[in-house]
C-alpha positions as CSV (number, residue, x, y, z in Angstrom):
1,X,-5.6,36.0,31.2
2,X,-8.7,34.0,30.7
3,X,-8.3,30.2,29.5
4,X,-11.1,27.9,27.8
5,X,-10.3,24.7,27.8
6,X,-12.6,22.2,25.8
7,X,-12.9,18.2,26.5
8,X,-13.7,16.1,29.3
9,X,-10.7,13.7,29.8
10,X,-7.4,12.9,31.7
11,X,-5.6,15.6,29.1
12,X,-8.0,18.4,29.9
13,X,-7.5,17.9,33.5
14,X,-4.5,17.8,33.3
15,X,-3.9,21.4,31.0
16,X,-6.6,23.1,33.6
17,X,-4.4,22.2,36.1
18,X,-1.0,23.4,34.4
19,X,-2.9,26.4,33.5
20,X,-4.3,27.3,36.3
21,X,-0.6,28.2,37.5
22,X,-0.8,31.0,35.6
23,X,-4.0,32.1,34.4
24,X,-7.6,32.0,35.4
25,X,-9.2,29.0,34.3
26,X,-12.5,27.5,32.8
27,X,-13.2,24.1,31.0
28,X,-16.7,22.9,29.3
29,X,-18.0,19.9,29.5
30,X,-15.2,19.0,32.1
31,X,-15.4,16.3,34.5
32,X,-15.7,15.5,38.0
33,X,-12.0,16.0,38.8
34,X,-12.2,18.8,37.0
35,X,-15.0,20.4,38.3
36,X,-13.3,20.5,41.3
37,X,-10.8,22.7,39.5
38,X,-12.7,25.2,38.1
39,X,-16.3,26.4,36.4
40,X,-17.4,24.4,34.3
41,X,-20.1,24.2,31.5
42,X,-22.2,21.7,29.9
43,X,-21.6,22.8,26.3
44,X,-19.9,19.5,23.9
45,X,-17.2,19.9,21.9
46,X,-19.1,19.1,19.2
47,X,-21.8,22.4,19.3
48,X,-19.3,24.2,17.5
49,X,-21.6,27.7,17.6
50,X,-22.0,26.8,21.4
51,X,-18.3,27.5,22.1
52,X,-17.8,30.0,20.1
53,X,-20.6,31.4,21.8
54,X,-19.7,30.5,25.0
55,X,-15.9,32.0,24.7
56,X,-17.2,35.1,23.9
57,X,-19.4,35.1,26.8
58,X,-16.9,34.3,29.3
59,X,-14.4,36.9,27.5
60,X,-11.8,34.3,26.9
61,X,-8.4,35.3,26.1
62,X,-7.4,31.5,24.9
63,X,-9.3,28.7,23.9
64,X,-7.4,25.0,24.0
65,X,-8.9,22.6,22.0
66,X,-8.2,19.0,23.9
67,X,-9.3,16.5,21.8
68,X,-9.4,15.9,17.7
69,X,-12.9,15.2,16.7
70,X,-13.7,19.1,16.9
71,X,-10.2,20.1,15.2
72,X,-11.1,17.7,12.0
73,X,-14.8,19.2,11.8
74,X,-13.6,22.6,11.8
75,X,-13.6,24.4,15.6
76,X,-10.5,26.0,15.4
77,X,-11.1,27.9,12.3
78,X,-14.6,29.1,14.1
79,X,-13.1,30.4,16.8
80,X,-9.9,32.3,14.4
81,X,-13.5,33.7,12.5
82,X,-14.8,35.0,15.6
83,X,-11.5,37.2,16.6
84,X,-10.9,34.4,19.5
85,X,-7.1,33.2,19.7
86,X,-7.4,29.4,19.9
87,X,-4.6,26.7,20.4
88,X,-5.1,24.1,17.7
89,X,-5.1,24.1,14.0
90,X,-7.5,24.3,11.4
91,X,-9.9,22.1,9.8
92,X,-7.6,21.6,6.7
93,X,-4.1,20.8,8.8
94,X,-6.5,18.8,11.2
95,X,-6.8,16.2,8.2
96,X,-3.3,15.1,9.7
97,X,-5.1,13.2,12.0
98,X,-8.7,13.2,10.6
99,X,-7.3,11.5,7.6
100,X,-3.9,8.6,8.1
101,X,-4.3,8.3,3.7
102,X,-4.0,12.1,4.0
103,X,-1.1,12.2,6.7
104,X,0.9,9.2,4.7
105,X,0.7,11.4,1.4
106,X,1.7,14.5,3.4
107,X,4.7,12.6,4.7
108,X,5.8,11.4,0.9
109,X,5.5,14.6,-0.5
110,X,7.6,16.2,2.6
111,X,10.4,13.4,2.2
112,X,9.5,12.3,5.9
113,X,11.1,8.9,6.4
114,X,8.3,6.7,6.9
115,X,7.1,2.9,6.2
116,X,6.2,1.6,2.7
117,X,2.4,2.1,2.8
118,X,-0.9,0.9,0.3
119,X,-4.3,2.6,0.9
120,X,-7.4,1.2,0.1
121,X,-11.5,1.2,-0.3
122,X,-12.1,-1.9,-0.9
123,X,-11.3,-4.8,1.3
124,X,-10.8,-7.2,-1.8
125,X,-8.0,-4.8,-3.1
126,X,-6.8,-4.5,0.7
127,X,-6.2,-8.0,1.2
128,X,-4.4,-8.6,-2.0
129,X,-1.8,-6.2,-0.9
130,X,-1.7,-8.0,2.0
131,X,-0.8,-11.4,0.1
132,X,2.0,-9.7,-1.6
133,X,3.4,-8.1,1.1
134,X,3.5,-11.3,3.5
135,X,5.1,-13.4,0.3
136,X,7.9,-11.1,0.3
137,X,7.9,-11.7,4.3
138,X,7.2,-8.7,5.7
139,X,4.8,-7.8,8.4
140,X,2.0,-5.4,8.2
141,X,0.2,-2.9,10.2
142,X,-3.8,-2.7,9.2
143,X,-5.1,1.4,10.1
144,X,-8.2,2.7,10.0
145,X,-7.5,5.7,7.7
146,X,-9.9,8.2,10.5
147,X,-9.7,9.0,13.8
148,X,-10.2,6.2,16.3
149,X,-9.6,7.2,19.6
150,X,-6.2,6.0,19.4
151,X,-7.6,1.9,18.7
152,X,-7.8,1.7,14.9
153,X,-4.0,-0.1,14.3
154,X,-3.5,-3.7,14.3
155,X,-0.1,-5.1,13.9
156,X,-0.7,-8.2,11.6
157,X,2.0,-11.2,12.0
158,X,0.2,-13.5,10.2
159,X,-1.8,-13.2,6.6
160,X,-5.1,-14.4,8.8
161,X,-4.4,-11.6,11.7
162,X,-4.3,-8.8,8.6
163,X,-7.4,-10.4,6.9
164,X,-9.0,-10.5,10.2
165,X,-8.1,-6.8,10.7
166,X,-9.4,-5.9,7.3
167,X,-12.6,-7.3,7.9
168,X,-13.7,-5.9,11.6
169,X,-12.6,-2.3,10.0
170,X,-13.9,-2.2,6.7
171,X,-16.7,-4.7,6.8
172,X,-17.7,-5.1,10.0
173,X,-17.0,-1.9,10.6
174,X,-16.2,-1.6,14.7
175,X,-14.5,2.0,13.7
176,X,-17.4,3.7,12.1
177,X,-17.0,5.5,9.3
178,X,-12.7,5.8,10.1
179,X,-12.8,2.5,8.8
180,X,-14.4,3.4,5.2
181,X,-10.5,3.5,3.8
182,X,-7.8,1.8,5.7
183,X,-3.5,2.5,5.7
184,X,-1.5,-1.2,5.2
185,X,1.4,0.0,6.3
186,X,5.0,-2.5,6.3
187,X,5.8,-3.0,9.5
188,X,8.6,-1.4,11.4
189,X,10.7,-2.7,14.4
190,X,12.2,-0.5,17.1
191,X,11.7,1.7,19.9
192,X,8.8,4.2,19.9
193,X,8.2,7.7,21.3
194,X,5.7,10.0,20.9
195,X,7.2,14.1,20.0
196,X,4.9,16.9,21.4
197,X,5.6,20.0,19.0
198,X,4.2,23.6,19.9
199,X,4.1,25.0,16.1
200,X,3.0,28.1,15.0
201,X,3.8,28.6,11.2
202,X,7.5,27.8,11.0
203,X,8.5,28.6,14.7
204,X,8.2,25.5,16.7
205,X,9.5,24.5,20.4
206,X,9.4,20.6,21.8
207,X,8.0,19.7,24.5
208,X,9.9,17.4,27.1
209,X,9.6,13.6,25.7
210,X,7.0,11.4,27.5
211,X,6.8,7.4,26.5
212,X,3.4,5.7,26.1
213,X,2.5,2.7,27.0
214,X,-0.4,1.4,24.1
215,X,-1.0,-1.9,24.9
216,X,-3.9,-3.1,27.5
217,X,-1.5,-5.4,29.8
218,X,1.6,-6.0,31.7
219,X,5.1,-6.5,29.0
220,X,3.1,-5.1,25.6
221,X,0.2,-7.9,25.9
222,X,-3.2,-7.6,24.4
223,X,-5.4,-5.1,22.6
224,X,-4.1,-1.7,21.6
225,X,-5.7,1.0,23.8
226,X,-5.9,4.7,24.4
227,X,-3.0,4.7,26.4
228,X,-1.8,3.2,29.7
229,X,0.6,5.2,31.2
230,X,3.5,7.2,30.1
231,X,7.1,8.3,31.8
232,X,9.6,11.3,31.3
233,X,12.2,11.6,31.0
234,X,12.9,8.8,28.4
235,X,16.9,7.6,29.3
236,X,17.5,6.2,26.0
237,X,16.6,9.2,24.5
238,X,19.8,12.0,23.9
239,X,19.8,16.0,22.3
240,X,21.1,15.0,19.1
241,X,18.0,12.1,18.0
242,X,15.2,14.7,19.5
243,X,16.8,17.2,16.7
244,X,17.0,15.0,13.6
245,X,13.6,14.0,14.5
246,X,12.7,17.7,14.6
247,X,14.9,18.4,11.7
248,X,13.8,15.1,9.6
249,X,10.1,14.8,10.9
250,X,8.7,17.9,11.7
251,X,10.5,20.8,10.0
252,X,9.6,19.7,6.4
253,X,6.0,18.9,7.0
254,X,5.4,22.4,8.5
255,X,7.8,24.0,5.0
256,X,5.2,21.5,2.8
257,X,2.1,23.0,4.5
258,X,2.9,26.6,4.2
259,X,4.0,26.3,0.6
260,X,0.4,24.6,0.0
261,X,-1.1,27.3,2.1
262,X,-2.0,26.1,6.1
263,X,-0.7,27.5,8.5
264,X,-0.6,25.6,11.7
265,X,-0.8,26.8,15.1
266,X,-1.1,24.1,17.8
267,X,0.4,21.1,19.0
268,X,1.9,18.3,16.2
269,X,2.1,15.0,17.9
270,X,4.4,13.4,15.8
271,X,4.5,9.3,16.8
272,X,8.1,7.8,16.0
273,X,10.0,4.6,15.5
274,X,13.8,4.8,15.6
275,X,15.4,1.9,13.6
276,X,19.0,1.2,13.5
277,X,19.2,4.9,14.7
278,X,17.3,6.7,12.5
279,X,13.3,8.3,13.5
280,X,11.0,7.4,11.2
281,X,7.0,8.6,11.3
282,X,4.4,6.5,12.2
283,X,1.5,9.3,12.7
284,X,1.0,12.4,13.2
285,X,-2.0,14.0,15.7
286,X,-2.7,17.7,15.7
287,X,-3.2,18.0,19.5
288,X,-1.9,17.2,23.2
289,X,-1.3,13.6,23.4
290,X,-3.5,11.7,26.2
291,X,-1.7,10.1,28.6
292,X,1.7,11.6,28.1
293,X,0.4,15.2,28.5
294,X,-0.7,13.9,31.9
295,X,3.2,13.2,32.2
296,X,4.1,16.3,30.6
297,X,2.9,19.0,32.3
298,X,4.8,17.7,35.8
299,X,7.8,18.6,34.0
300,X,7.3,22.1,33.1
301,X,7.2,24.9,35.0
302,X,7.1,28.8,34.3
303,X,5.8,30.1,30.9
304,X,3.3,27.4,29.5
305,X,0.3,29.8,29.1
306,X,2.7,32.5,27.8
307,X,3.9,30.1,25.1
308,X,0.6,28.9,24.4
309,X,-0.7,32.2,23.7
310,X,1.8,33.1,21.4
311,X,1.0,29.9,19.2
312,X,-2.5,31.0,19.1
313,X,-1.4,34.0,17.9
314,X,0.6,33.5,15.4
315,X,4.1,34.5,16.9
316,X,7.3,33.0,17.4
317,X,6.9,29.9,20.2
318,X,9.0,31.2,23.7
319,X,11.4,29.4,25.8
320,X,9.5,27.0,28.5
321,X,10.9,26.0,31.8
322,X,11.6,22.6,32.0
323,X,11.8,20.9,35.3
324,X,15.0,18.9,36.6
325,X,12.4,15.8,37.9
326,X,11.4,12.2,36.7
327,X,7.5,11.6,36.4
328,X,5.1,8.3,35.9
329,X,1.8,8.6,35.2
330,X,-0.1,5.2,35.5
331,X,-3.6,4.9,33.7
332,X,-6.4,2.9,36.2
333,X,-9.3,1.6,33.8
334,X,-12.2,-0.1,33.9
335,X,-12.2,-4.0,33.7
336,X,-12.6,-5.2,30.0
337,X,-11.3,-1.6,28.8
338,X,-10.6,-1.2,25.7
339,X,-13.7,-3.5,25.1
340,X,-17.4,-3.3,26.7
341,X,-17.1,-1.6,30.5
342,X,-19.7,-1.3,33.0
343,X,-20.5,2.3,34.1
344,X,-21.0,3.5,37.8
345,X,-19.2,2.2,40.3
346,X,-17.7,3.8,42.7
347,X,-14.3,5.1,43.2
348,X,-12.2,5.4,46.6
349,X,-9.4,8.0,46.7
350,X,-7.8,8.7,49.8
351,X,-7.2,12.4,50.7
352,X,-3.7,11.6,52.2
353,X,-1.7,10.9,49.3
354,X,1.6,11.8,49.2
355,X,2.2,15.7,48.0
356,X,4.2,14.6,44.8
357,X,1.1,12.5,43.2
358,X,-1.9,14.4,41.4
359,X,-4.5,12.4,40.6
360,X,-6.3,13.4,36.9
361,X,-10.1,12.4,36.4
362,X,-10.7,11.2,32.9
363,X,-13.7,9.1,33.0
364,X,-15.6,10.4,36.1
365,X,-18.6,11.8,37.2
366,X,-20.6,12.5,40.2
367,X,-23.8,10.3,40.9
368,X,-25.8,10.7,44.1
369,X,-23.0,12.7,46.1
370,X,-20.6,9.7,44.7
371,X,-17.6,9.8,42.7
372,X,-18.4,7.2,40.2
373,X,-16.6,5.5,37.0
374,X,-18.1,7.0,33.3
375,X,-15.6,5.9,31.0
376,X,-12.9,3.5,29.8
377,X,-10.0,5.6,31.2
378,X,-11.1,6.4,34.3
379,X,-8.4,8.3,36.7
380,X,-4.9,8.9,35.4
381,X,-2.2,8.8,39.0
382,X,0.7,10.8,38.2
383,X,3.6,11.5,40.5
384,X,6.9,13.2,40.2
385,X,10.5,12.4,41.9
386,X,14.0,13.1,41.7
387,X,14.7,9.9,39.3
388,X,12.2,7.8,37.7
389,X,12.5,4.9,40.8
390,X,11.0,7.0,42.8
391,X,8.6,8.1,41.0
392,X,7.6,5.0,40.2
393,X,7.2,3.6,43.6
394,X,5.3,6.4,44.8
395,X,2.4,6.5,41.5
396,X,2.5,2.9,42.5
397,X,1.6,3.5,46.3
398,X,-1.2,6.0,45.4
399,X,-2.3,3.5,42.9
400,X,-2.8,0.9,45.1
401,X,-4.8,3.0,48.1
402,X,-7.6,3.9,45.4
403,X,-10.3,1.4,44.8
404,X,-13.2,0.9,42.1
405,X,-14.6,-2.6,41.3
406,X,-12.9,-4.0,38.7
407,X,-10.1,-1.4,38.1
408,X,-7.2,-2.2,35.9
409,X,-3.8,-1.1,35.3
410,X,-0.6,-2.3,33.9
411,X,2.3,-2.6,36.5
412,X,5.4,-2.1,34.2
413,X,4.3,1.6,33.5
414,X,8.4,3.0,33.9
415,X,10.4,-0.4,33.8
């Protein structure tokens, strides 16, 4: 089988390297990690005729759609026109995550349990819910109502933190157009965890759980990012709250799309709070989470492609191995990330790691014969052991013999 992958980050390394288990495997535009993998092309996500094109040319089998952006404008349902079986859904299911007012109506109408919620387009009106909400002493959460790479919540405390928030999204506008409407959501207080779905129609198989770490510094500090590292599996986690958040959470959102129509074949992130026992939803995404796919894919072994396939075609979702290990993934970014970064320095990793880390490029390139930093996120250091201790202590010894000026990381990432 021939696999497409398309998207240049830590996520898309790491699926080219899970795939390439079991299939022969391509990725455009890729990275510098990742073109040590495999071929790779220099066709964007965003040329939507150049992948289709480009899948056709290569005689791909399966195309996996990494990142949102090119779900929400519609890629999925060009490749579905062009007879190509792609993971990921269409443009009108990809409103889960293109849209938060859409996603927050979907979950009303589905009876998902879910936070008390106001949406708004103008900041005037915005802020006014916000006064009413703080005199009744509750909390709010201010979210850019598009996609945002992850950055577009602020958790408000205080009447000036949510005004504050209003402002930079909807006036000042640091989100682009995702800002134009904004979610206020009440806040919730618990214990998160992010569910990786495989759906296709009504059949749908979890993935093993993988816990994020969102926040830029050490014990939660600081701004919200794209992710900082991730661990499975998650201890406090059982059977039975994995399958009422299944049952509760994603089962009647897929019944409430098919009965308007959308069928969806991909991957439903669902992002969760449990309070007082109980999952309720904070988002949904419509693709592989990034960092915890970096987590996941150390944990599964025989039958990805196979299952993946089957998704993109429509067909029930197969049984996947799942490993009996412990993995942490630890995020290295640049200094200042998720704010201004400088680009281009260069990155030391030693060719004697340890067997059980893989180390997955995210914002690399090559420059001169060097290995240089691109991006925000710049390598993602993953390792696997037979309990999350040692796991931990061995991503943390590989973290600490690769150097870049400036790196950054949290060192809680499994605690």
């Amino acid at each position: 089988m021939r696999v497409l992958v398309v998207g240049s980050g830590g996520r898309e390394h790491a699926l080219v390297w899970k795939v390439a288990q079991e299939a022969e495997v391509y990725c455009t535009p890729g990275n510098a990690g990742i073109a040590s993998a495999c071929e790779c092309f220099d066709v964007p996500p965003s040329d939507r005729p150049g992948i289709v094109s480009l899948a056709k040319n290569i005689g791909a089998d399966l195309v996996i759609v990494g990142s949102e952006d090119p779900l929400i404008e519609g890629l999925a349902d060009d490749l579905r026109a062009a007879e190509i079986a792609v993971l990921g859904p269409g443009k009108q299911a990809a409103q889960l995550e293109g849209s938060k007012a859409f996603s927050k109506r979907m979950m009303v109408e589905a009876r998902v349990p879910t936070a008390d919620y106001g949406e708004f387009t103008d900041p005037a009106d915005a802020r006014e819910y916000v006064s009413q909400m703080f005199s009744r002493g509750r909390s709010v959460a201010v979210k850019a109502s598009g996609a945002a790479l992850g950055k577009g919540v602020a958790v408000c405390l205080t009447p000036e933190e949510a005004e504050q928030a209003i402002a930079r999204t909807m006036i000042e506008k640091v989100y682009g157009p995702a800002g134009d409407t904004v979610v206020i959501e009440d806040c919730l207080y618990g214990r998160e965890f992010s569910l990786l779905t495989l759906v296709s129609g009504r059949s749908f198989r979890s993935l093993p759980v993988a816990q994020d770490y969102k926040r830029a510094y050490d014990g939660d500090r600081g701004p919200n990012t794209g992710g900082m590292g991730t661990y499975s599996p998650v201890s406090w986690l059982d059977d039975a709250l994995i399958e009422r958040a299944e049952q509760e959470v994603v089962k009647p959102l897929l019944d409430t799309l098919l009965k308007k129509g959308i069928d969806f074949r991909g991957v439903l992130f669902s992002g969760l709070m449990v309070v007082e026992g109980k999952p309720y939803c904070l988002e949904y995404n419509v693709r592989f989470g990034d960092p915890e796919t970096q987590s996941i894919v150390r944990r599964i072994g025989a039958g990805f492609v196979r299952a993946l396939k089957a998704v993109a075609d429509g067909k029930p979702v197969p049984e996947i191995e799942v490993l009996d290990n412990a993995v942490v993934t630890v995020v290295m970014a640049s200094e200042g990330y998720p704010g201004k970064y400088k680009k281009g320095r260069k990155i030391s990793i030693p060719t004697d790691l340890a067997e059980e880390v893989v180390v997955f490029h995210a914002g690399t390139s090559m420059l001169m014969d060097n290995l240089v930093t691109s991006g925000g996120r710049v390598l993602s250091v993953s390792a696997t052991g037979s309990d999350l201790d040692e796991a931990r202590d061995t991503a943390y010894d590989a973290v600490e013999s690769i150097s870049f000026k400036g790196r950054q990381y949290r060192n809680d990432i499994g605690l």
